[in-house]
DSSP file (Angstrom, degrees, kcal/mol; ACC not computed):
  #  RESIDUE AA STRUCTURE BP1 BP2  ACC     N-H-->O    O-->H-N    N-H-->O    O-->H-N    TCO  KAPPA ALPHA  PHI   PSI    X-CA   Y-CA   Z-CA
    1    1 A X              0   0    0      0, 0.0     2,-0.1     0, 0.0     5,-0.0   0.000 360.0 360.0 360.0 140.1   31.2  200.1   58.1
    2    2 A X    >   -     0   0    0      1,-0.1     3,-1.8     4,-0.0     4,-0.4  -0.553 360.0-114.0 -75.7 165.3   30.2  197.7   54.8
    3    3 A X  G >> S+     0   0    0      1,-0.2     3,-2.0     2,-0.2     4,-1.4   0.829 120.3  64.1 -40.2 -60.0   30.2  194.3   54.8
    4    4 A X  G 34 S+     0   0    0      1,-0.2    -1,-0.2     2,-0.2     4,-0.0   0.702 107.5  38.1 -16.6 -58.3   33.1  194.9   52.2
    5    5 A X  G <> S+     0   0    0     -3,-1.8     4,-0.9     1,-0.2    -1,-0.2   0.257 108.1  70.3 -99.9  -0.2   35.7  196.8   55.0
    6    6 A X  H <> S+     0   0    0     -3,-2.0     4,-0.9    -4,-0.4    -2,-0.2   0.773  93.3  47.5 -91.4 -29.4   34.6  194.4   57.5
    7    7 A X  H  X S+     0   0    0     -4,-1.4     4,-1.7     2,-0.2    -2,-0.1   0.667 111.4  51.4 -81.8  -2.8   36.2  191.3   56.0
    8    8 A X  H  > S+     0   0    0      2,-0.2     4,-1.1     3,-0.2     5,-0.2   0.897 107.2  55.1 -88.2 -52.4   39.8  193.3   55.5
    9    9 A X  H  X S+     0   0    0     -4,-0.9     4,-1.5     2,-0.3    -2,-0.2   0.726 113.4  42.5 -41.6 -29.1   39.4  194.3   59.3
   10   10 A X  H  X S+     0   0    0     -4,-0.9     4,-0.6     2,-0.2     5,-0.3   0.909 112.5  50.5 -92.2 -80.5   39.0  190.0   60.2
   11   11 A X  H >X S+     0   0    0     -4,-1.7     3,-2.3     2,-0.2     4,-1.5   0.638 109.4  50.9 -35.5 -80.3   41.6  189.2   58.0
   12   12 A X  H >X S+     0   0    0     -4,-1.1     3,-3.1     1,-0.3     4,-1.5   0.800 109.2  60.2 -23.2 -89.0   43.8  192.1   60.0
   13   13 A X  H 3X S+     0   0    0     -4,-1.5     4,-1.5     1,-0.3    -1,-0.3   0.524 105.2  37.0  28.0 -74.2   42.7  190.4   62.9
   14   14 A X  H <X S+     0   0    0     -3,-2.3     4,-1.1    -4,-0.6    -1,-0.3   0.488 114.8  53.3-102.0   0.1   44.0  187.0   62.4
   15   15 A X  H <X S+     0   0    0     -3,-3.1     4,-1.3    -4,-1.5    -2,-0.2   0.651 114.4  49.4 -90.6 -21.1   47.5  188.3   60.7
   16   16 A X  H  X S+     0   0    0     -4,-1.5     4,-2.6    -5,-0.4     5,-0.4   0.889 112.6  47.5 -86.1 -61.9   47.7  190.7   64.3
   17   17 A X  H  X S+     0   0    0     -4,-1.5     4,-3.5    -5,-0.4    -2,-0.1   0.924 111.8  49.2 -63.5 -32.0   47.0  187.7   66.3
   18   18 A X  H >X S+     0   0    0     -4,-1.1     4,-1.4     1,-0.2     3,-0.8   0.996 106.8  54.3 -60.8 -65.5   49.6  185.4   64.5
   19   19 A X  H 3X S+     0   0    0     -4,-1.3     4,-1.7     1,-0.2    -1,-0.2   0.802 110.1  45.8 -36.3 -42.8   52.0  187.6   64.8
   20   20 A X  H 3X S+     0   0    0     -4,-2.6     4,-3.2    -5,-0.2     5,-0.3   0.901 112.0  50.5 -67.3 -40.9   51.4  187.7   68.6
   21   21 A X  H XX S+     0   0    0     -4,-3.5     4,-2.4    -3,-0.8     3,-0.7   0.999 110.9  52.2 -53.7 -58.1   51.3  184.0   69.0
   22   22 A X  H 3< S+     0   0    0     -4,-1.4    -2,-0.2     1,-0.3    -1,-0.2   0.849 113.1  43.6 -34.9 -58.0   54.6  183.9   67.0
   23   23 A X  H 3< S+     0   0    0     -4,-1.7    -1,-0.3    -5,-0.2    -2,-0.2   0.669 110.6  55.7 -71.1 -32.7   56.1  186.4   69.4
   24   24 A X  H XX S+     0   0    0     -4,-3.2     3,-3.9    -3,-0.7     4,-2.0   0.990 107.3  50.9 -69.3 -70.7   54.7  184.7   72.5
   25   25 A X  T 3< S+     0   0    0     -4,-2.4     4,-0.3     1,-0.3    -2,-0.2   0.456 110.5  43.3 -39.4  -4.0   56.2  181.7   71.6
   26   26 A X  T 34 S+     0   0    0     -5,-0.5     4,-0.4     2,-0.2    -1,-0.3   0.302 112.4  59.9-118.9   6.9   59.7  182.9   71.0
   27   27 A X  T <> S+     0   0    0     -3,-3.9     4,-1.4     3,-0.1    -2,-0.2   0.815 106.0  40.8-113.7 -67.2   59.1  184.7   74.0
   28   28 A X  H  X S+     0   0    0     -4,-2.0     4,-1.9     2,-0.2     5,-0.2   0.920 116.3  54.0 -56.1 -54.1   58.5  181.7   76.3
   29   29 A X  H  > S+     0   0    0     -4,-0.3     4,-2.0     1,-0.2    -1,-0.2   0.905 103.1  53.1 -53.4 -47.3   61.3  179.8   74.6
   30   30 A X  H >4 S+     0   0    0     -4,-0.4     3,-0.7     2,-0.2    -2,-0.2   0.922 108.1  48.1 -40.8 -74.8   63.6  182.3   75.1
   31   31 A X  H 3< S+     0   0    0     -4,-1.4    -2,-0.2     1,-0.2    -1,-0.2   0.805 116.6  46.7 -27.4 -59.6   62.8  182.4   79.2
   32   32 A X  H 3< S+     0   0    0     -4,-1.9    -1,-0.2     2,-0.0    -2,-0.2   0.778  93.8  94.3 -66.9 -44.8   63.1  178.2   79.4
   33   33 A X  S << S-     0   0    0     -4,-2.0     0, 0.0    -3,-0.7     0, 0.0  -0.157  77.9-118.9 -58.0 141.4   66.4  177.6   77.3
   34   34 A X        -     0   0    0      2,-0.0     2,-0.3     1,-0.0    -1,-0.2  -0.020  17.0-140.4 -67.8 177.5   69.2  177.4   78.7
   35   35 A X        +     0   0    0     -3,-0.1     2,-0.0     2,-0.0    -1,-0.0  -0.903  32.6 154.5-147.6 119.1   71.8  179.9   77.9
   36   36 A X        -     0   0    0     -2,-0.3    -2,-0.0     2,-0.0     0, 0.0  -0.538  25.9-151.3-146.1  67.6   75.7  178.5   77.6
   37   37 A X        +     0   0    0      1,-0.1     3,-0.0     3,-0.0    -2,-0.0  -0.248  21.4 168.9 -58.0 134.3   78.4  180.3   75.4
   38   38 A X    >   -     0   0    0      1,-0.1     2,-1.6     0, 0.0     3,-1.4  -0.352  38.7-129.1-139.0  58.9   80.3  178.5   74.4
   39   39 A X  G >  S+     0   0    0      1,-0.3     3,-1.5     2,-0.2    -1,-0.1   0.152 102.9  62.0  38.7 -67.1   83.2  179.6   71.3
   40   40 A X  G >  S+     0   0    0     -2,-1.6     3,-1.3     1,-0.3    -1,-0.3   0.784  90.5  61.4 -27.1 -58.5   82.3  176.6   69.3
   41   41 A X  G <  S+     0   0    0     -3,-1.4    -1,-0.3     1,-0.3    -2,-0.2   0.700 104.0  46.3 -62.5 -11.2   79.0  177.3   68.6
   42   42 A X  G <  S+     0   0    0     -3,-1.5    -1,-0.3    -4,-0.2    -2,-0.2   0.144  84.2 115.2-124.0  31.5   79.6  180.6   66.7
   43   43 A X  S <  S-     0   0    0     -3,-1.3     7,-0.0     7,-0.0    -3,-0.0  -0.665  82.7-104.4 -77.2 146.8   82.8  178.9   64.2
   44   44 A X        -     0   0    0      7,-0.1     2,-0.1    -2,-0.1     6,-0.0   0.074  49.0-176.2 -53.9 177.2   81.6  179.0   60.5
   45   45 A X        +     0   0    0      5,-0.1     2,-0.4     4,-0.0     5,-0.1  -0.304   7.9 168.4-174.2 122.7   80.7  174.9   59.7
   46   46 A X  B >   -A   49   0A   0      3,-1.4     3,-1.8    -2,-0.1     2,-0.4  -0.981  62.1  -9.7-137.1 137.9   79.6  174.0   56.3
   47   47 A X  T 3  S-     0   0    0     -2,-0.4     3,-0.1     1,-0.3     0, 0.0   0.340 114.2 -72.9  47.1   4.2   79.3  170.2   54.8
   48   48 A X  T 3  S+     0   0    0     -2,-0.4     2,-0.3     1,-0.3    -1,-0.3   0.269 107.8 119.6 124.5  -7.4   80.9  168.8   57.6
   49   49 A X  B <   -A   46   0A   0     -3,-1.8    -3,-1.4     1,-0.0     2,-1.1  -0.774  63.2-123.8-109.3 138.0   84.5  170.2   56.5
   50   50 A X        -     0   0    0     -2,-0.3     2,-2.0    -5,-0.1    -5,-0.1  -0.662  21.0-110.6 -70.0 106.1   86.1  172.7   59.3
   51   51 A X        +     0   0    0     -2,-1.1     2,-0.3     2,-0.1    -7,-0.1  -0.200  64.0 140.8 -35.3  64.3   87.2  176.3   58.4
   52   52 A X        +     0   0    0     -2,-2.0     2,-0.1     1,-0.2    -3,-0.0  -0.586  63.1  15.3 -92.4 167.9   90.7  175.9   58.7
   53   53 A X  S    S-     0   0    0     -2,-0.3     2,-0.5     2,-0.0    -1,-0.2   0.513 106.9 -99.4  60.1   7.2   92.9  177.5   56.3
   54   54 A X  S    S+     0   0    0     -2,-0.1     2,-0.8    -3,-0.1    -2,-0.1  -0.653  98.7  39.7  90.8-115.0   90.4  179.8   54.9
   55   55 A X        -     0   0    0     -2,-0.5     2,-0.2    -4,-0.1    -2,-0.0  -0.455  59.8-170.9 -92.6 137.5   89.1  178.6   51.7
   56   56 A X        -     0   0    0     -2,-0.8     2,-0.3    -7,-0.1    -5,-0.0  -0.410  16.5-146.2 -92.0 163.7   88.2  174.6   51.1
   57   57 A X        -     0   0    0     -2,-0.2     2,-0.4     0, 0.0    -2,-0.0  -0.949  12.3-139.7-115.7 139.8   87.4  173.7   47.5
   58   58 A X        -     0   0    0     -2,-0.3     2,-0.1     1,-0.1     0, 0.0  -0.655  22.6-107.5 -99.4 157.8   84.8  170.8   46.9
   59   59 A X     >  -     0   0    0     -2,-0.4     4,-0.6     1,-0.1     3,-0.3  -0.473  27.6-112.7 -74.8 161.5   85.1  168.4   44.6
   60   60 A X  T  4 S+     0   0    0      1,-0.2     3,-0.3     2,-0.2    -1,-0.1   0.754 104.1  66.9   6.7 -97.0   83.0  168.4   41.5
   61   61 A X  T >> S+     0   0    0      1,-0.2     4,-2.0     2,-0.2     3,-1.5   0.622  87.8  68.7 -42.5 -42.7   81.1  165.7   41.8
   62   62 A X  H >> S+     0   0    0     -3,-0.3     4,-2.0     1,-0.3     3,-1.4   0.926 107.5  43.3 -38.9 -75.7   79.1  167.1   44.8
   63   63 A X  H 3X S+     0   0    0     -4,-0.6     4,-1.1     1,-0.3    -1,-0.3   0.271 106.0  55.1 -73.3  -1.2   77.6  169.5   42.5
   64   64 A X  H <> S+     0   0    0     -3,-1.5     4,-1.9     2,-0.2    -1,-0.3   0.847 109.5  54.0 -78.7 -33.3   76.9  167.3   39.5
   65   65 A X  H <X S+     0   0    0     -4,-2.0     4,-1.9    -3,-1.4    -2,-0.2   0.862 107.6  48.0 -10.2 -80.7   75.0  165.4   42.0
   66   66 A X  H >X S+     0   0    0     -4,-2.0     3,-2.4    -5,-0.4     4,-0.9   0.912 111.7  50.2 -26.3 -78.3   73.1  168.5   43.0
   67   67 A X  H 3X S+     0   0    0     -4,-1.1     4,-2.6     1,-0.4    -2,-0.3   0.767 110.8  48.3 -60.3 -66.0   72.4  169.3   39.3
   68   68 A X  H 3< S+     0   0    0     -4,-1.9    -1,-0.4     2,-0.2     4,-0.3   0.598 111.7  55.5 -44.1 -31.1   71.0  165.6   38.6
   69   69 A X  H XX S+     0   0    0     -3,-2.4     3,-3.5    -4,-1.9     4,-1.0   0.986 110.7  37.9 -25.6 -97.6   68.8  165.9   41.7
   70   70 A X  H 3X>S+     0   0    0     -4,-0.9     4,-2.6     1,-0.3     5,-1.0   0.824 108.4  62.4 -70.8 -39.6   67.1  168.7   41.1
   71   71 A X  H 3<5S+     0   0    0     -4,-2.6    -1,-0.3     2,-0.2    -2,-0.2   0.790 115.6  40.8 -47.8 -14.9   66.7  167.9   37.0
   72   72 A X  H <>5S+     0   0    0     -3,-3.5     4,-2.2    -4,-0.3    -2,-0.2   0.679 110.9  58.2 -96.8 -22.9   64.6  164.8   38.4
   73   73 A X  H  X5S+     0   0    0     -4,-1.0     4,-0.7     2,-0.2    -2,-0.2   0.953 108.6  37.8 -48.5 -66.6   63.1  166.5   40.8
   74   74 A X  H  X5S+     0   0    0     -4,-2.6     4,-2.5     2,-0.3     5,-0.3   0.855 111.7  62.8 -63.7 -44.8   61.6  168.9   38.7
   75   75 A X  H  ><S+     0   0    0     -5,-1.0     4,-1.7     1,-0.2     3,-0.3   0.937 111.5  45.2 -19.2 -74.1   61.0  165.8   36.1
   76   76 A X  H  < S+     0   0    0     -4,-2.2     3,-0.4     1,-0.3     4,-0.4   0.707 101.2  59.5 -33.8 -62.2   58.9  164.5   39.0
   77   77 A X  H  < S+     0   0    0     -4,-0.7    -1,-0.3     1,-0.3     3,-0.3   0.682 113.2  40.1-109.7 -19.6   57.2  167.6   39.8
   78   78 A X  H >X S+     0   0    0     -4,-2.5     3,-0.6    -3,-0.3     4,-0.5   0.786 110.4  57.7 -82.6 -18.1   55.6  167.6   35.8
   79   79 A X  T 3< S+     0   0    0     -4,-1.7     4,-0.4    -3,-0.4    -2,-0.2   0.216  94.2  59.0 -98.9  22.1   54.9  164.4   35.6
   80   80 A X  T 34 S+     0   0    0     -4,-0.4    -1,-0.2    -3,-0.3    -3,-0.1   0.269 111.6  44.3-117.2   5.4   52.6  163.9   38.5
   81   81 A X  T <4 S+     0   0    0     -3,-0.6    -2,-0.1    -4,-0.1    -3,-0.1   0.476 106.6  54.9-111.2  -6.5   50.3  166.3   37.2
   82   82 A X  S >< S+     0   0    0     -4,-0.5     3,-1.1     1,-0.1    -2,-0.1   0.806 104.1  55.8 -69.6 -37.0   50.4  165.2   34.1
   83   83 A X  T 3  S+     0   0    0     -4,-0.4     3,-0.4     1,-0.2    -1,-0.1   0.746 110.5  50.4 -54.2 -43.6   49.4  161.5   35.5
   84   84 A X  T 3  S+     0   0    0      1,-0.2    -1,-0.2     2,-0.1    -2,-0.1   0.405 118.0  36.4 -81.0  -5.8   46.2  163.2   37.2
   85   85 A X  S <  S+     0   0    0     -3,-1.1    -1,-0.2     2,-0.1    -2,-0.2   0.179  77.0 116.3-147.6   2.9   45.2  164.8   34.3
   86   86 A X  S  > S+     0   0    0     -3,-0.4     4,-0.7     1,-0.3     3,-0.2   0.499  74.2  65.1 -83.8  -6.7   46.1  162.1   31.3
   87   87 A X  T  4 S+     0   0    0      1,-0.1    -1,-0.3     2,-0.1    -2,-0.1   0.883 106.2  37.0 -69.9 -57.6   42.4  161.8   30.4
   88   88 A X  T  4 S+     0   0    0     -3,-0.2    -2,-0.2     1,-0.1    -1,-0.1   0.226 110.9  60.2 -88.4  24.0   41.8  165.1   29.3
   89   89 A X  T  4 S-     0   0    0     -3,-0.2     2,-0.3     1,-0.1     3,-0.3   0.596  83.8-179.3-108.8 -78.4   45.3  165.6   27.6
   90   90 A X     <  -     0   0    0     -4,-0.7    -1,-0.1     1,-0.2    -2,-0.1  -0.892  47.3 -29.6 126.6-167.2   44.5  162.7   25.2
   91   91 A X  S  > S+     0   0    0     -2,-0.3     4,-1.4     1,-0.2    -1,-0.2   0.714 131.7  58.5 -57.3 -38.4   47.3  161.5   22.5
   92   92 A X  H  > S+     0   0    0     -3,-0.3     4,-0.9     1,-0.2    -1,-0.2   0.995 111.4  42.5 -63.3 -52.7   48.9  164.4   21.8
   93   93 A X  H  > S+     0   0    0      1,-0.2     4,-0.8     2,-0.2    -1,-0.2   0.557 107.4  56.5 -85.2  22.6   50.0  164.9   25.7
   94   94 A X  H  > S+     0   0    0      2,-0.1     4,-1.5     1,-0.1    -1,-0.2   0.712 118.1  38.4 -97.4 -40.2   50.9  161.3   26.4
   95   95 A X  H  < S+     0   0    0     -4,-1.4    -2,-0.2     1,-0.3    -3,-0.1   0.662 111.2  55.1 -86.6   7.7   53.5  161.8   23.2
   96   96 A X  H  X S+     0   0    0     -4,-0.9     4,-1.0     2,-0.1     3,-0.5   0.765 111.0  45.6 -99.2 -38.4   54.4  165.3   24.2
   97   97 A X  H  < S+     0   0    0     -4,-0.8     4,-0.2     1,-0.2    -2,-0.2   0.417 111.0  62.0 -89.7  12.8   55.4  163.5   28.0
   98   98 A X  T  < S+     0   0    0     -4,-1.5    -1,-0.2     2,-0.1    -3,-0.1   0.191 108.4  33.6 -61.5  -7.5   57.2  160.9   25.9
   99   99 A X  T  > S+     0   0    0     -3,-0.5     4,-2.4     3,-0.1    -2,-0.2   0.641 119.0  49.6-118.4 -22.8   59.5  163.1   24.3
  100  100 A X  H  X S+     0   0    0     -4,-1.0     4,-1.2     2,-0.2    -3,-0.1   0.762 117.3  43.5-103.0 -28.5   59.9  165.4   27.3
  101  101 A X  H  4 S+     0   0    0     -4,-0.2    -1,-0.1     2,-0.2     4,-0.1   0.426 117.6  49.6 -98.9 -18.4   60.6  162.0   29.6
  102  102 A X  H >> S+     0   0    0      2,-0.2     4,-1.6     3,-0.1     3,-1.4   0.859 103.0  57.7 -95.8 -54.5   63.0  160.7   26.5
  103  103 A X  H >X S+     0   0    0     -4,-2.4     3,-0.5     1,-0.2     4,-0.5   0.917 112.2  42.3 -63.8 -30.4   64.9  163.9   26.3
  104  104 A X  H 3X S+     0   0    0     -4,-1.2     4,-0.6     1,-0.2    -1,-0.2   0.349 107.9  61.1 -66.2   4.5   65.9  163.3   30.2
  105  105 A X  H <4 S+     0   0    0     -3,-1.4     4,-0.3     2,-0.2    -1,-0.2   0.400 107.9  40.0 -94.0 -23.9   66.5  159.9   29.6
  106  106 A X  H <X S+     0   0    0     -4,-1.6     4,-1.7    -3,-0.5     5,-0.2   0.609 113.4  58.0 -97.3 -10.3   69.3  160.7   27.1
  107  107 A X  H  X S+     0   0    0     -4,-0.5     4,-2.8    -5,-0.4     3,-0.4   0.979 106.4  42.1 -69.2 -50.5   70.2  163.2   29.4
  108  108 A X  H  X S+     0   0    0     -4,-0.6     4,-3.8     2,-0.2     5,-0.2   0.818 111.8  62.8 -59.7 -43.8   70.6  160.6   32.2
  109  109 A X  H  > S+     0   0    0     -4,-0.3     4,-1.5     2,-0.2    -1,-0.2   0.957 103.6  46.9 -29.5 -69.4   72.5  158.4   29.2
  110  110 A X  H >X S+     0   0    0     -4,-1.7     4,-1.9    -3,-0.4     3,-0.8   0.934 112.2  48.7 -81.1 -62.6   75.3  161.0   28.8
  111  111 A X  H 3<>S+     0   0    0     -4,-2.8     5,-2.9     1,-0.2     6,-0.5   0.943 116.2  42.6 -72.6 -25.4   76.0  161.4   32.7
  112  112 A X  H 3<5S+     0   0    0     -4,-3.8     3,-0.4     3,-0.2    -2,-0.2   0.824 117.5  46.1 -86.1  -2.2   76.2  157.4   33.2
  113  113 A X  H <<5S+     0   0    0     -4,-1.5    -2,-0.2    -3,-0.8    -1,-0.2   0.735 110.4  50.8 -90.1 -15.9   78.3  156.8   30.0
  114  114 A X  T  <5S-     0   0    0     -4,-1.9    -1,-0.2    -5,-0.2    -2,-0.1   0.454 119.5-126.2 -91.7  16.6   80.7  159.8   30.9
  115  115 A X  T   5 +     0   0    0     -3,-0.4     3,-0.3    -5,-0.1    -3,-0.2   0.915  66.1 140.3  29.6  74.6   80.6  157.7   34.2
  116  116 A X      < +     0   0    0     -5,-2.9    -4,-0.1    -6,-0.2   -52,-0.1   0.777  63.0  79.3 -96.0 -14.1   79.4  160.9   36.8
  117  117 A X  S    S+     0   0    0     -6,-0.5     2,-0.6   -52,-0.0    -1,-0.2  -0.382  71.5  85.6-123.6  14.7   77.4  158.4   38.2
  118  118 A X        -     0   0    0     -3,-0.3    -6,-0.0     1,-0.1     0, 0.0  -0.952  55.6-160.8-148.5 116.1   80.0  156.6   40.3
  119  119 A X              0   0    0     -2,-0.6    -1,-0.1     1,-0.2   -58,-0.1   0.881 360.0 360.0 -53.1 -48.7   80.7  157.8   43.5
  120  120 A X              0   0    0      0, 0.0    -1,-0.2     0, 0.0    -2,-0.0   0.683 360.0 360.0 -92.7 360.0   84.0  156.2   44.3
């Protein structure tokens, strides 16, 4: 075999042996656990509200919540490489993450003046 077909054959290898480890280990858990059906465990349960009556409606708010999360989240997850990197961006990208950091700042404006931003 070349050197070439030799390295898919170790890589095969270690994806065959995880998979066995994986399997052992669910294998052994399975044996140890207890086993207790119980009715309860298999009822639907979502946010903390019980499936009674079919369908529940959430409020709103939950989900504006959500939506503001993840819009700072993702903020977060450009500006921390921008931070790492702000030597070799230079003027242009410090005023390009001043406008990009300004337009979520008006964004953030608009949800605390339409007051979305208060829980009770």
């Amino acid at each position: 075999m070349t050197r070439y077909y030799q390295s898919y054959i170790t890589v095969a290898v270690f994806v065959g042996a995880a998979f066995f480890m994986v399997a052992a280990m669910l294998g052994v858990g399975r044996l140890i656990r207890p086993t207790r059906p119980q009715a309860d465990k298999y009822v639907t349960y979502e946010s903390g509200v019980d499936p009674i009556g079919g369908w529940g409606q959430a409020h709103i708010r939950y989900y504006i919540y959500a939506l503001l999360f993840v819009i700072f989240d993702v903020e977060a997850i450009f500006i921390f490489p921008w931070a790492v990197n702000l030597e070799s961006f230079g003027t242009f990208g410090l005023i390009e993450m001043l406008v990009f950091i300004a337009i979520l700042a008006v964004g953030l404006l608009y949800a605390w003046r339409k007051r979305v931003l208060r829980w009770a």
